[in-house]
FIROGU-428242 format. One record per residue (C-alpha): x, y, z; residue number from 1. Coordinates in steps of 0.25 Angstrom, whole numbers, plus 5000, padded with zeros to 4 digits. Example, Ala and Ser with C-alpha at 12.3 -4.5 7.8 and 13.67 -1.06 7.14 Angstrom:
<sites>
     xx     yy     zz    nr
   5049   4982   5031     1
   5055   4996   5029     2
</sites>
This chain:
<sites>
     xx     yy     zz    nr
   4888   4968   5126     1
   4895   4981   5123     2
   4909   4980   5132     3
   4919   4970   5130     4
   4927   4968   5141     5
   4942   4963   5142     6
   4937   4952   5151     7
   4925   4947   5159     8
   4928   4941   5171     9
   4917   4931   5177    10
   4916   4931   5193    11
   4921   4942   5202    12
   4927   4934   5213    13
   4944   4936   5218    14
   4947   4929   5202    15
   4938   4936   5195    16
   4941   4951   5201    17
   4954   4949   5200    18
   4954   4945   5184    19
   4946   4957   5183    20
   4955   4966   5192    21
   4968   4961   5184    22
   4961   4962   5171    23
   4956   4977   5175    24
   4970   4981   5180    25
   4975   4977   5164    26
   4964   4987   5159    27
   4954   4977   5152    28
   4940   4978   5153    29
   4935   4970   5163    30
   4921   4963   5167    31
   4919   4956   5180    32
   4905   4948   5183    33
   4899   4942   5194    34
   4889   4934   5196    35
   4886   4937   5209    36
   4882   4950   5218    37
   4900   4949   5219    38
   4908   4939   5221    39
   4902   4928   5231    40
   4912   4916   5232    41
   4925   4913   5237    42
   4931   4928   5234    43
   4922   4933   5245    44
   4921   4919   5254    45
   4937   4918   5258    46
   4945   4924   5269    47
   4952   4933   5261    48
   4965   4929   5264    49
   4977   4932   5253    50
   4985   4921   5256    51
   4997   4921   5245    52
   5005   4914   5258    53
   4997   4903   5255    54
   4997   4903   5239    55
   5007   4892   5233    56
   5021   4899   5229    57
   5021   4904   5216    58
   5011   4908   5207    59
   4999   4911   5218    60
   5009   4914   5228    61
   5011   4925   5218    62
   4997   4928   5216    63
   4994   4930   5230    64
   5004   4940   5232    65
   5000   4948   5221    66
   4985   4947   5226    67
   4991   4953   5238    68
   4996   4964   5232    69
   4985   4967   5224    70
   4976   4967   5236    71
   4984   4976   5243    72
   4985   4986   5232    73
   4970   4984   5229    74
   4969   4988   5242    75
   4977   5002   5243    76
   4967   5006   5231    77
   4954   5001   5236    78
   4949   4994   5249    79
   4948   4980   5249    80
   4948   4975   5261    81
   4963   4971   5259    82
   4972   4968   5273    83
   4986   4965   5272    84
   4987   4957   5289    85
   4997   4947   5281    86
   4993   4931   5281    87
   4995   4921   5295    88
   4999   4907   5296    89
   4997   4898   5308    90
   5005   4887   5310    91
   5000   4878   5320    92
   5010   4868   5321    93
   5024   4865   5317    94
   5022   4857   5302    95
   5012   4872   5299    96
   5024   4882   5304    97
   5033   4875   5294    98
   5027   4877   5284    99
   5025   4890   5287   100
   5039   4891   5289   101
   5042   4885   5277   102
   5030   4894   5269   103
   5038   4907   5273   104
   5052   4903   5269   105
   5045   4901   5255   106
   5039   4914   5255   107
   5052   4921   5259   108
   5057   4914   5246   109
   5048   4919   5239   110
   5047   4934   5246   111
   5034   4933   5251   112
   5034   4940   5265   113
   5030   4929   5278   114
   5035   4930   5292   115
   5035   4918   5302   116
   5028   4919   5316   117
   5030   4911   5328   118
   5017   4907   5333   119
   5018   4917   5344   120
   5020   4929   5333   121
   5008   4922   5327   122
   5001   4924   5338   123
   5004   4940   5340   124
   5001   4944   5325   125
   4988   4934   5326   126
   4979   4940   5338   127
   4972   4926   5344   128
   4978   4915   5338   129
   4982   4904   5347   130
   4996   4902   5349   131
   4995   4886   5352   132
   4990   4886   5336   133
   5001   4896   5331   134
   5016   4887   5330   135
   5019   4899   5319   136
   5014   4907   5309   137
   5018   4913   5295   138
   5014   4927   5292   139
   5014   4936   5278   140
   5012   4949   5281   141
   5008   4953   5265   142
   4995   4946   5263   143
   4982   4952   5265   144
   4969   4949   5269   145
   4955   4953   5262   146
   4941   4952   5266   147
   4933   4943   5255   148
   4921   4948   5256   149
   4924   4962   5253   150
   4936   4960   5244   151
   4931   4956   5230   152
   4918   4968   5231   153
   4929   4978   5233   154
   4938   4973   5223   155
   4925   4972   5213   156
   4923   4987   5217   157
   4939   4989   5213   158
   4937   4982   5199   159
   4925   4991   5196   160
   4928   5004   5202   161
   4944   5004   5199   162
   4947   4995   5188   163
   4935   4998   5178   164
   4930   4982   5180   165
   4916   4981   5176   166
   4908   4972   5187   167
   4896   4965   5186   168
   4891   4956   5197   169
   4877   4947   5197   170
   4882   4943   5182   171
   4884   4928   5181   172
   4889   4923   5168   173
   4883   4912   5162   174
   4892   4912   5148   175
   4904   4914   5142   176
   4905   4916   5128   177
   4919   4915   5121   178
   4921   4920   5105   179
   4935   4921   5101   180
   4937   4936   5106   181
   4929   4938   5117   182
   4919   4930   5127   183
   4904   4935   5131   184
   4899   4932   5143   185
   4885   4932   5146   186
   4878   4934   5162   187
   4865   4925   5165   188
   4858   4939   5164   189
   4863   4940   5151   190
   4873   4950   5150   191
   4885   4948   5140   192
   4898   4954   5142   193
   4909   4953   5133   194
   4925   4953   5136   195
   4938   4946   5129   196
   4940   4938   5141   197
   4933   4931   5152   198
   4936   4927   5165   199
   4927   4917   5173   200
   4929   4918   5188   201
   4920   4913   5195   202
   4922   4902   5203   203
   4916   4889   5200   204
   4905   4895   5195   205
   4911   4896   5180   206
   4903   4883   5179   207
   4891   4891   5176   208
   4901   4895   5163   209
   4908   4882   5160   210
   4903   4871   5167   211
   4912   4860   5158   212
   4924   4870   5163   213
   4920   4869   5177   214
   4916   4854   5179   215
   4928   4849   5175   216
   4937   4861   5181   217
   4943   4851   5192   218
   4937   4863   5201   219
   4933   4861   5216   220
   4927   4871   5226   221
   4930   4872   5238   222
   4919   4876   5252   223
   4925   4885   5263   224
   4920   4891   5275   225
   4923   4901   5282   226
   4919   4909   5297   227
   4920   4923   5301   228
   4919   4928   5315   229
   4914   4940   5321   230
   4921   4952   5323   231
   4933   4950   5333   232
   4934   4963   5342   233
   4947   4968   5345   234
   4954   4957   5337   235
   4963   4957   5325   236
   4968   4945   5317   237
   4976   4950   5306   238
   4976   4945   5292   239
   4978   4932   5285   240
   4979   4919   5297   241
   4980   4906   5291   242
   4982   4893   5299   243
   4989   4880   5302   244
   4977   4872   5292   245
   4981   4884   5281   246
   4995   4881   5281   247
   4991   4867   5279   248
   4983   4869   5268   249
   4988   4882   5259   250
   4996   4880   5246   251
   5008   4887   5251   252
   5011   4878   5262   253
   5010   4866   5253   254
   5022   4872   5247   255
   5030   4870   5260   256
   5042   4859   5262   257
   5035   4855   5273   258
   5022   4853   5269   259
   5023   4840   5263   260
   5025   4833   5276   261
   5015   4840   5285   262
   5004   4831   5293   263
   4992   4836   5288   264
   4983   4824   5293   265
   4984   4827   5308   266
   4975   4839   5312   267
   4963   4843   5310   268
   4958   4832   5300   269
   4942   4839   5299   270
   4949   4852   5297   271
   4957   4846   5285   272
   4945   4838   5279   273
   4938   4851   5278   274
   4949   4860   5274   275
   4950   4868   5287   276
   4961   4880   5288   277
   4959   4891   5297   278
   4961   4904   5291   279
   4959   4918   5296   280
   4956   4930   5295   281
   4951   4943   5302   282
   4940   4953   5292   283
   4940   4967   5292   284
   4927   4969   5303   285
   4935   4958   5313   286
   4930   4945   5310   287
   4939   4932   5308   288
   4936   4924   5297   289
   4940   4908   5298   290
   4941   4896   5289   291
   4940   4890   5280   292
   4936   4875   5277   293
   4938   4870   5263   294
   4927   4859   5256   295
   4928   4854   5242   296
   4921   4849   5230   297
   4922   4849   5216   298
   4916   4860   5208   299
   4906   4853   5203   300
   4901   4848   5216   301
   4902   4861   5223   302
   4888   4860   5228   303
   4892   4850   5239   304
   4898   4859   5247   305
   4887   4864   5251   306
   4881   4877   5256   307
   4883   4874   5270   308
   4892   4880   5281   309
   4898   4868   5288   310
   4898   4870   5300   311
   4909   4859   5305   312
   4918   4867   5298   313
   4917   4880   5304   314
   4917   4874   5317   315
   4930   4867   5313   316
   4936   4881   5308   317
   4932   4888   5321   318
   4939   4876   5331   319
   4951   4877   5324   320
   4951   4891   5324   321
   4950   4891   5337   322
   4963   4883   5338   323
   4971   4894   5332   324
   4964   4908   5336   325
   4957   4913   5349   326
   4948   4926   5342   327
   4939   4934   5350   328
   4927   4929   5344   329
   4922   4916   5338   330
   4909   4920   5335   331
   4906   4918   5319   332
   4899   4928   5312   333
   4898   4920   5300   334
   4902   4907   5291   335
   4903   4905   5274   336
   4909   4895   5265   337
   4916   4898   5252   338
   4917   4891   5240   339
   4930   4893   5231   340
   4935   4885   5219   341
   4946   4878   5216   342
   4954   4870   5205   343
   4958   4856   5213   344
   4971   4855   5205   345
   4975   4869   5202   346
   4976   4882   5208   347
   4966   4888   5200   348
   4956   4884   5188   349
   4959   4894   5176   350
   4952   4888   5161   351
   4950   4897   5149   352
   4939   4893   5142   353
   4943   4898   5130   354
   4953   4912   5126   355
   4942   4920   5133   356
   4936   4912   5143   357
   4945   4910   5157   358
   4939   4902   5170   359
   4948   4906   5182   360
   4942   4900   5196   361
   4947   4890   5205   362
   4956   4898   5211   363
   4952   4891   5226   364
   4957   4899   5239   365
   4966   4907   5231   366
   4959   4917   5225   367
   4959   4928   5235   368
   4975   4927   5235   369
   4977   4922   5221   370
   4966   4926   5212   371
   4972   4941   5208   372
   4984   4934   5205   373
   4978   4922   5194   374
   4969   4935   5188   375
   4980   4944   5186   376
   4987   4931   5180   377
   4975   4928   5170   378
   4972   4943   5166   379
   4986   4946   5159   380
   4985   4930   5153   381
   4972   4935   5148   382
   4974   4951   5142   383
   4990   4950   5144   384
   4989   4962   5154   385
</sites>
């Protein structure tokens, strides 16, 4: 145990690299460990949509936007897979085009860009969609789109290669042991590493480290699946598309005058009942990925979700698909679920253990969008950098 580091994070998904990016970027000495071969959870399971358009006002507006940037400077250094197509929202009927009416007006107050589209406009920029679905859309043109499953192995290759970030995967940490000064943290292969501060995040699984913490965390998680079509040949759908079942249910739009006195009992009950919103979005090679569903349990029951692919639910994602875009091929190629935490009264679950020890998890679907924002936050409480 002869380095010390300036902080030990624990889990390198979009929480963790970003703690250890910041952290790096303030030239402290910095250790990120995985437990796995790389990061295996919702970092690499979601769309990869970065949505601050649909981040509450405020503080995770805020953070979305700086994620954005930083994305896009990331990118300009050293490939990521980062797009800038902008984010699409479909309103299928007229209580959804208020809102998204009333959504941009907000956003021109607080100088975010967004332009409104008549359905017709929507239908030109949107190759396919169905113009007896689109009544209007809302479009801003500054968010981008990543691929997940390349994103955080890129970034990890950034950290290492760039920023002088020590990486270490197939490492699970079993203990965390805190003295006044400085924590040691030991692996189950029994490796110990030392630093001034640590940082667990790593999902749920900080119940292997503090299972009293955990328990009683008021922490749910949440079961999603997704679909990913063949390639599409000679086809192009460009960037973010997000539907009438999205503007229903993202924070932003909860925000809205109108939104109080919408009817959300009428359509679609099932869809509803398992969380059903159609998003989106065309990868690098062609194919369109579609979803996602949204099942629930509390953390310690997390095991009733199962391991399953429900098929009902993909079906149900495919029909209404099918309402809102014609694409050239239907065909699946493949199908996954995800499974992400989330605090069920708060936007995130941040608990310091002691002066040295600091759980940040539960940040739910807002991590690729907000997690750089929450680290950079945390880094300069902890080292005031």
């Amino acid at each position: 145990m002869a380095k010390k580091y300036d902080l030990i994070v624990v889990g390198a998904g979009i929480l963790g690299i970003f703690h250890a990016y910041h952290a790096a970027a303030g030239k402290l000495s910095v250790l990120l460990l995985e437990k796995d071969i790389g990061p295996q959870g919702a970092t690499v399971r979601n769309f990869g949509q970065v949505v601050p358009s649909g981040m509450p006002q405020g503080r995770w507006q805020q953070y979305g936007i700086y994620a954005t940037r930083l994305y896009k400077g990331l990118q300009e250094q050293f490939e990521l897979g980062i797009r800038q197509e902008g984010s699409t929202y479909i309103a299928s009927d007229e209580e959804e085009a208020a809102l998204l009416e009333e959504l941009h007006e907000i956003n021109r107050a607080n100088d975010y860009p967004s332009i409104l589209l008549t359905g017709r406009e929507a239908c030109r920029r949107l190759p396919g969609l169905k113009a007896g679905y689109a009544r209007s859309a809302l479009f801003f043109p500054e968010e981008v789109t990543a691929d997940s499953r390349i994103l955080a192995p890129r970034l990890l290759q950034y950290l290492t290669e760039t920023m002088g970030v020590e990486y270490h995967n197939r490492q699970t940490v079993i203990e965390c042991d805190s003295s006044r000064k400085s924590v040691v943290v030991r692996t189950a292969g029994g490796r110990l590493f030392q630093a001034k501060q640590v940082v667990i995040c790593n999902g749920s699984d900080f119940q292997t480290l503090f299972p009293d913490i955990f328990y009683h965390s008021d922490i749910e998680v949440t079961k999603l699946q997704m679909l990913e079509t063949r390639p599409q040949p000679s086809y192009t759908l460009p960037g973010n598309v997000l539907t009438g079942l999205t503007i229903r249910r993202y924070e932003s739009f909860k925000e809205c005058p109108s939104y109080s006195t919408m009817s959300h009992d009428a359509a679609y009950p099932r869809l509803r009942e398992l969380g059903i919103h159609l998003l989106f979005k065309q990868t690098a090679e062609g194919t369109i990925y579609l979803g996602d569903s949204h099942e629930y349990q509390d953390a310690a029951n997390a095991g009733l979700l199962g391991y399953e692919i429900n098929d009902e639910i993909n079906q149900l994602m495919l029909r209404e698909a099918g309402r809102i875009f014609d694409f050239p091929i239907w065909a699946v190629r493949r199908a996954w679920f995800g499974i992400y935490a989330q605090h069920k009264s708060e936007s995130l679950f941040q608990y310091s253990v002691d002066d040295n020890i600091h759980i940040v998890t539960a940040i739910g679907g807002k991590g690729m969008t907000g997690g750089a924002g929450v680290a950079k936050d945390n880094i300069r409480t902890l080292f005031n950098c």
